[in-house]
C-alpha positions as CSV (number, residue, x, y, z in Angstrom):
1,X,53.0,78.1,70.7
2,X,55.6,75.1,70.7
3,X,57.6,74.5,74.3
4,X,61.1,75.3,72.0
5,X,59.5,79.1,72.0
6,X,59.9,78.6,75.7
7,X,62.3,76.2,76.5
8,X,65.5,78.2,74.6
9,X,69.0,76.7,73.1
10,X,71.8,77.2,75.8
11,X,73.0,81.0,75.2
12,X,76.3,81.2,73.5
13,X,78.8,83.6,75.1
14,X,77.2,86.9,75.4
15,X,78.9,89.3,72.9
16,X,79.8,92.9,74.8
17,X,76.4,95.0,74.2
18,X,74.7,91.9,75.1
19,X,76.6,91.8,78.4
20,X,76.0,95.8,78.7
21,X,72.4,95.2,78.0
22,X,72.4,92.8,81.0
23,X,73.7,94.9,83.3
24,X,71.6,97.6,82.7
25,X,68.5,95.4,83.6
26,X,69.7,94.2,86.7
27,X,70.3,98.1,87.5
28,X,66.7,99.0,86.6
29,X,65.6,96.1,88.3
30,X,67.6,97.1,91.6
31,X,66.1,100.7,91.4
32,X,62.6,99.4,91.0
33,X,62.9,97.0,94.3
34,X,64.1,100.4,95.6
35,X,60.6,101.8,95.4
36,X,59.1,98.8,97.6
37,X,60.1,100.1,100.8
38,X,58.4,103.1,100.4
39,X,55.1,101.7,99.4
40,X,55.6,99.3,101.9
41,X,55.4,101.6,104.9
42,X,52.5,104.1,103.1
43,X,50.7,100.6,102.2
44,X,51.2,99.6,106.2
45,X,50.5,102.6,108.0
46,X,47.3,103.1,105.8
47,X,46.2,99.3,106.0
48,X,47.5,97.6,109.5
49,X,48.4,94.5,106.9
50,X,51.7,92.9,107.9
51,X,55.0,92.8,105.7
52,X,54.1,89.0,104.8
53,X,50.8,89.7,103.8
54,X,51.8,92.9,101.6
55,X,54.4,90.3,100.2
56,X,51.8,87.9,99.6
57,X,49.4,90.4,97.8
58,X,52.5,91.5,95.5
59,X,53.6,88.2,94.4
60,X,49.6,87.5,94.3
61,X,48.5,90.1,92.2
62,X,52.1,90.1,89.7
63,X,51.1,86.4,89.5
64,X,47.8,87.6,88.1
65,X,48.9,90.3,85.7
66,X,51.0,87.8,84.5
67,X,49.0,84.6,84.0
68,X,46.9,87.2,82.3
69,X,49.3,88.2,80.0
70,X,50.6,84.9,78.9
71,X,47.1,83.4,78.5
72,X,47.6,82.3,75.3
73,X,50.9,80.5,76.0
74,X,49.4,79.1,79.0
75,X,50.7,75.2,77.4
76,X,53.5,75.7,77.2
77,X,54.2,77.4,80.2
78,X,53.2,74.2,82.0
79,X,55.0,72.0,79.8
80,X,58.4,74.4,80.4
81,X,57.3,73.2,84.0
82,X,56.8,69.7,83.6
83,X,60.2,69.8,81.6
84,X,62.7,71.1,84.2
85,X,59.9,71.2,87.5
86,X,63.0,71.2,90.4
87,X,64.7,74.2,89.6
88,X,61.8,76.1,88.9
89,X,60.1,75.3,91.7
90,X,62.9,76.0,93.8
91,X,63.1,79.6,92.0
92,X,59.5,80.0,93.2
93,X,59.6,78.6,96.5
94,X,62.8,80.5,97.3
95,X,61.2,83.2,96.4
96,X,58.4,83.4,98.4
97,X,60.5,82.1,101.4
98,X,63.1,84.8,101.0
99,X,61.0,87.6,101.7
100,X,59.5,85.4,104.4
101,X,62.5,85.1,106.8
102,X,63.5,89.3,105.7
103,X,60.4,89.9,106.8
104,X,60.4,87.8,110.1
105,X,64.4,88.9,111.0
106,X,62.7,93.0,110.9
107,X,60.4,92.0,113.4
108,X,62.6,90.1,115.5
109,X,66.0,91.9,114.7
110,X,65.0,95.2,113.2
111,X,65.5,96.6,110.2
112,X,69.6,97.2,110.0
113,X,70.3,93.7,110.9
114,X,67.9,92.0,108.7
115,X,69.3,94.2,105.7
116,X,72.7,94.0,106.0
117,X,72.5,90.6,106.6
118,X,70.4,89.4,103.9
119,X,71.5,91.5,101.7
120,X,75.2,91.5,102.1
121,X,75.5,88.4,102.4
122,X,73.6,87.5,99.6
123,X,77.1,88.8,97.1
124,X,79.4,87.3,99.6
125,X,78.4,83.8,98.8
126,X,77.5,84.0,95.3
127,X,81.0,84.9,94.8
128,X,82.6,82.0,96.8
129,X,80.6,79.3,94.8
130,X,81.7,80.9,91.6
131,X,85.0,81.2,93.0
132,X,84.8,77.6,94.0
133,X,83.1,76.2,90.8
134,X,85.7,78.1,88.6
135,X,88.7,77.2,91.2
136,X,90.6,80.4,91.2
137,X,89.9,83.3,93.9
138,X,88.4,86.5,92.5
139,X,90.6,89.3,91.2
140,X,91.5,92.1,93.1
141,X,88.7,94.4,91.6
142,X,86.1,91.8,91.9
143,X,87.0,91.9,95.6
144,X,87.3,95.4,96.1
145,X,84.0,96.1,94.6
146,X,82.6,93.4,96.5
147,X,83.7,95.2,99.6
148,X,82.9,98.7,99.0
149,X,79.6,97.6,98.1
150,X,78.5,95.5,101.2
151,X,80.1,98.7,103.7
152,X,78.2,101.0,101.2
153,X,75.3,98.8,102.1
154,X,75.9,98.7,105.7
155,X,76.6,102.9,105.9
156,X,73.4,103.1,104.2
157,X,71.4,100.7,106.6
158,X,72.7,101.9,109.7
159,X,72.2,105.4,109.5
160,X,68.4,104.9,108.1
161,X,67.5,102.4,110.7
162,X,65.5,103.3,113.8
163,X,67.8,103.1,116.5
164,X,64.9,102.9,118.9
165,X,63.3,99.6,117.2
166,X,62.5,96.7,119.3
167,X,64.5,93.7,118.8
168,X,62.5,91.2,120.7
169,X,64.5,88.4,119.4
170,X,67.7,89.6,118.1
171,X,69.5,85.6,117.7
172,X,66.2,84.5,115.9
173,X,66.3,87.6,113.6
174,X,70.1,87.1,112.8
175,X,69.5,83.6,111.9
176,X,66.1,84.5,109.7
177,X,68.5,87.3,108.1
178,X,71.3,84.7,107.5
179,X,68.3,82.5,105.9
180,X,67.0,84.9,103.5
181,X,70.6,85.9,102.4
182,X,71.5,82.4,102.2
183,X,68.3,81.5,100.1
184,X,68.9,85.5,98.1
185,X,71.8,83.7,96.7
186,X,70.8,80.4,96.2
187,X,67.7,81.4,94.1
188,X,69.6,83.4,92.0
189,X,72.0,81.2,91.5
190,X,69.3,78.8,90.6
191,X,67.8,81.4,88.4
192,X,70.7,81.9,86.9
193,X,71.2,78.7,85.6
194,X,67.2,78.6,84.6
195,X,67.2,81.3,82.8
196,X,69.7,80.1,80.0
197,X,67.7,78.2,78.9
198,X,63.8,79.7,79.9
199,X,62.4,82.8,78.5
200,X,62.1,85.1,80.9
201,X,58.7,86.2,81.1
202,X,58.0,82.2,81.2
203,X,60.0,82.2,84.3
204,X,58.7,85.1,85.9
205,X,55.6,83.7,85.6
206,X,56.1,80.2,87.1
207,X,58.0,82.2,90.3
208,X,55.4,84.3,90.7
209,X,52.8,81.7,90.8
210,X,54.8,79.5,92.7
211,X,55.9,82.5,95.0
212,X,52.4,83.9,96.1
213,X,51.3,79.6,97.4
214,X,54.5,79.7,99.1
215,X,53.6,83.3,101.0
216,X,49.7,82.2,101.4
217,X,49.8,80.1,104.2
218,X,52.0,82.7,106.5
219,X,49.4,86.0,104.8
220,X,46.0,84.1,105.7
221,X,47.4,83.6,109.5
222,X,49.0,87.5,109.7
223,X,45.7,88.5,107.7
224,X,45.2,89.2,104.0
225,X,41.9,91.6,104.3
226,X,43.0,95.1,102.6
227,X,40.4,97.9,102.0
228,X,39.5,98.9,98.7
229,X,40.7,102.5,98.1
230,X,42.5,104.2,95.0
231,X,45.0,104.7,97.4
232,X,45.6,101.3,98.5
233,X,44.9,100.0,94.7
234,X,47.7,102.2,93.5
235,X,49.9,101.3,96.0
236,X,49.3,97.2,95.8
237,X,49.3,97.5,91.6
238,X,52.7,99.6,92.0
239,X,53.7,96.6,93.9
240,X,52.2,93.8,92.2
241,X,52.6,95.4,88.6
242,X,56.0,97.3,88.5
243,X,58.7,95.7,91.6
244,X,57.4,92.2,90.9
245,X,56.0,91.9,87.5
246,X,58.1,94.2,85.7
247,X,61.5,94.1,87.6
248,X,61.9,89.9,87.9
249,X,61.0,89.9,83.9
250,X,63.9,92.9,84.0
251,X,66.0,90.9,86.9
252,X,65.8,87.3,84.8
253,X,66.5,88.6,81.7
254,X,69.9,90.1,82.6
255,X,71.1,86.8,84.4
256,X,70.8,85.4,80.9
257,X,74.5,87.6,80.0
258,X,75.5,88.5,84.0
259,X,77.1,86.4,86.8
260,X,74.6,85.8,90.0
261,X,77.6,87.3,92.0
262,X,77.8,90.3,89.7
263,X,73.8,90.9,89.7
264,X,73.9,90.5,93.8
265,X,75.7,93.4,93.8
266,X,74.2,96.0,90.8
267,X,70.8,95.1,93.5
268,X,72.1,96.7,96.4
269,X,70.7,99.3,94.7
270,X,67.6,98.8,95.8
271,X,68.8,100.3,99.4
272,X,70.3,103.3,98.0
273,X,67.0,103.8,95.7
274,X,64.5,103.3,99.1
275,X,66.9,105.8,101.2
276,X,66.8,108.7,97.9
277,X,63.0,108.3,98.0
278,X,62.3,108.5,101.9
279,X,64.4,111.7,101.8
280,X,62.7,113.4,98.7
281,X,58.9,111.6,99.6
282,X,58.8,111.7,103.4
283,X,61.1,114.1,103.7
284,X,63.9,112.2,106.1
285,X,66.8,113.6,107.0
286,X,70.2,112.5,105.0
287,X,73.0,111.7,106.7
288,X,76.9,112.0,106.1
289,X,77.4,108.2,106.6
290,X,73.8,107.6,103.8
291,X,76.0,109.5,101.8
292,X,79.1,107.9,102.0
293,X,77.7,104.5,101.5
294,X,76.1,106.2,98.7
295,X,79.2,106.7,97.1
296,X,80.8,103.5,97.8
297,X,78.0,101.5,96.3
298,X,77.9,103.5,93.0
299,X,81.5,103.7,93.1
300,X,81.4,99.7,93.0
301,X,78.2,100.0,90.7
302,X,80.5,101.5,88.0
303,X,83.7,99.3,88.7
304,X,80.8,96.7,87.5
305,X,80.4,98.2,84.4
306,X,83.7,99.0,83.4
307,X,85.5,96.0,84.7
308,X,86.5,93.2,82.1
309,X,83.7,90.3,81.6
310,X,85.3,87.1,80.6
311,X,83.4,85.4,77.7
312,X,82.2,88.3,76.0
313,X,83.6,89.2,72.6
């Protein structure tokens, strides 16, 4: 295969199905992050292996699958990556390091401060850099989604959170939060830009790849032994195969026709999605304010889809 199968023509201005089309990926996409959480705690309380090394393992083994996949295209793969090596590096490396510092600001913060955090803030500043790229401030319903979307995510977070989790180092866990929401946006800004121009399994690929050697140096001192049961297989392929694999091909793919700011918030989502599951799988209780938030963030999930999109046709 010739790297111009690879490396695409800059995409015109997405016409309106094509913008549709985009936004329904990144809502798959947030839905199927949305199922991590779940398999994260089953995969946990049946293994002892730490959130860094389960990361590790599911950018590992999505890595795999893919490489697999794309064997044949293998070439040009690696000459897409000799051809624009910073930013896809920096899509790997971010990320890897992402889920790193999430990871690190639950165990020092706990789990509602590292969420809202990272993942609030994550919209917040992808929409001041457009804002500041495109000097003009965002539109009234911009911003109004925007908010009803990060106090969705914080209703949501805050009433599913253990109130009786440790914080052992609550300042350290707010900064690791702030870092993974800062480097959330970043990579998907960075992303964004890549993916104009990559094909999207190409890119998944190389962030995978480049993901899972960023993760293995923090896994092999937490621990990467995992017994081999069909339990634990399931759970690590689920991982690996369908919220890595499956939903970054879905997750690049619709940056191709949607705004980073706009994708930041169709993938709070994933919140929503882990909060449905614990109540129908592990049979959690659902409170008024889950609820509630649950309204505000599909409220502002279909203000996203029925709101004007500049440059389509």
């Amino acid at each position: 295969m010739s790297v111009s199968r690879t490396v695409q023509p800059a995409a015109s201005a997405p016409t309106v199905d094509q913008a549709r089309t985009g936004l329904i990926q990144i809502t798959v996409t947030g839905v199927l992050w949305g199922t991590t959480g779940v398999a994260v705690q089953l995969l946990h309380d049946s293994t002892g292996l730490s959130p860094v090394s389960i990361g590790f393992h599911r950018l590992a083994i999505a890595a795999l699958v893919l490489l697999a996949c794309t064997a044949g295209r293998l070439g040009a793969i690696l000459a897409t990556l000799r051809a624009a090596p910073v930013p896809l590096l920096l899509t790997g490396v971010g990320l890897g390091l992402y889920q790193a510092l999430y990871f690190a600001a639950v165990a020092w913060a706990g789990v509602s401060v590292a969420t809202v955090v990272s993942l609030g803030l994550a919209p917040v500043l992808a929409v001041a850099w457009e804002s500041a790229r495109a000097r003009r401030i965002p539109g009234p319903l911009r911003l109004a989604t925007l908010v009803a979307a990060v106090v969705g995510l914080a209703l949501i977070t805050g009433a599913t959170a253990d109130p009786t989790a440790a914080a052992p180092a609550p300042l350290l866990g707010l900064l690791a939060a702030a870092g993974s929401g800062l480097g959330y946006a970043v990579t998907t800004l960075i992303s964004r830009q890549v993916s104009q121009r990559v094909a999207p399994m190409t890119l998944t690929t190389i962030s995978t790849v480049v993901g899972a050697l960023t993760l293995a140096p923090f896994a092999v001192v937490a621990g990467v032994s995992v017994p081999v049961r069909p339990d634990t297989v399931a759970l690590l392929l689920h991982l690996g195969v369908i919220t890595t694999a499956v939903a970054y091909a879905l997750f690049y793919a619709g940056l191709r026709t949607t705004p980073g700011s706009i994708a930041a918030v169709l993938t709070l989502l994933e919140p929503l999605t882990a909060a449905a599951l614990a109540v129908a799988l592990l049979h959690e209780p659902l409170p008024l304010p889950v609820v509630a938030g649950g309204v505000l963030l599909l409220t502002a999930v279909a203000a996203t889809y029925l709101a004007p999109r500049p440059g389509t046709r």
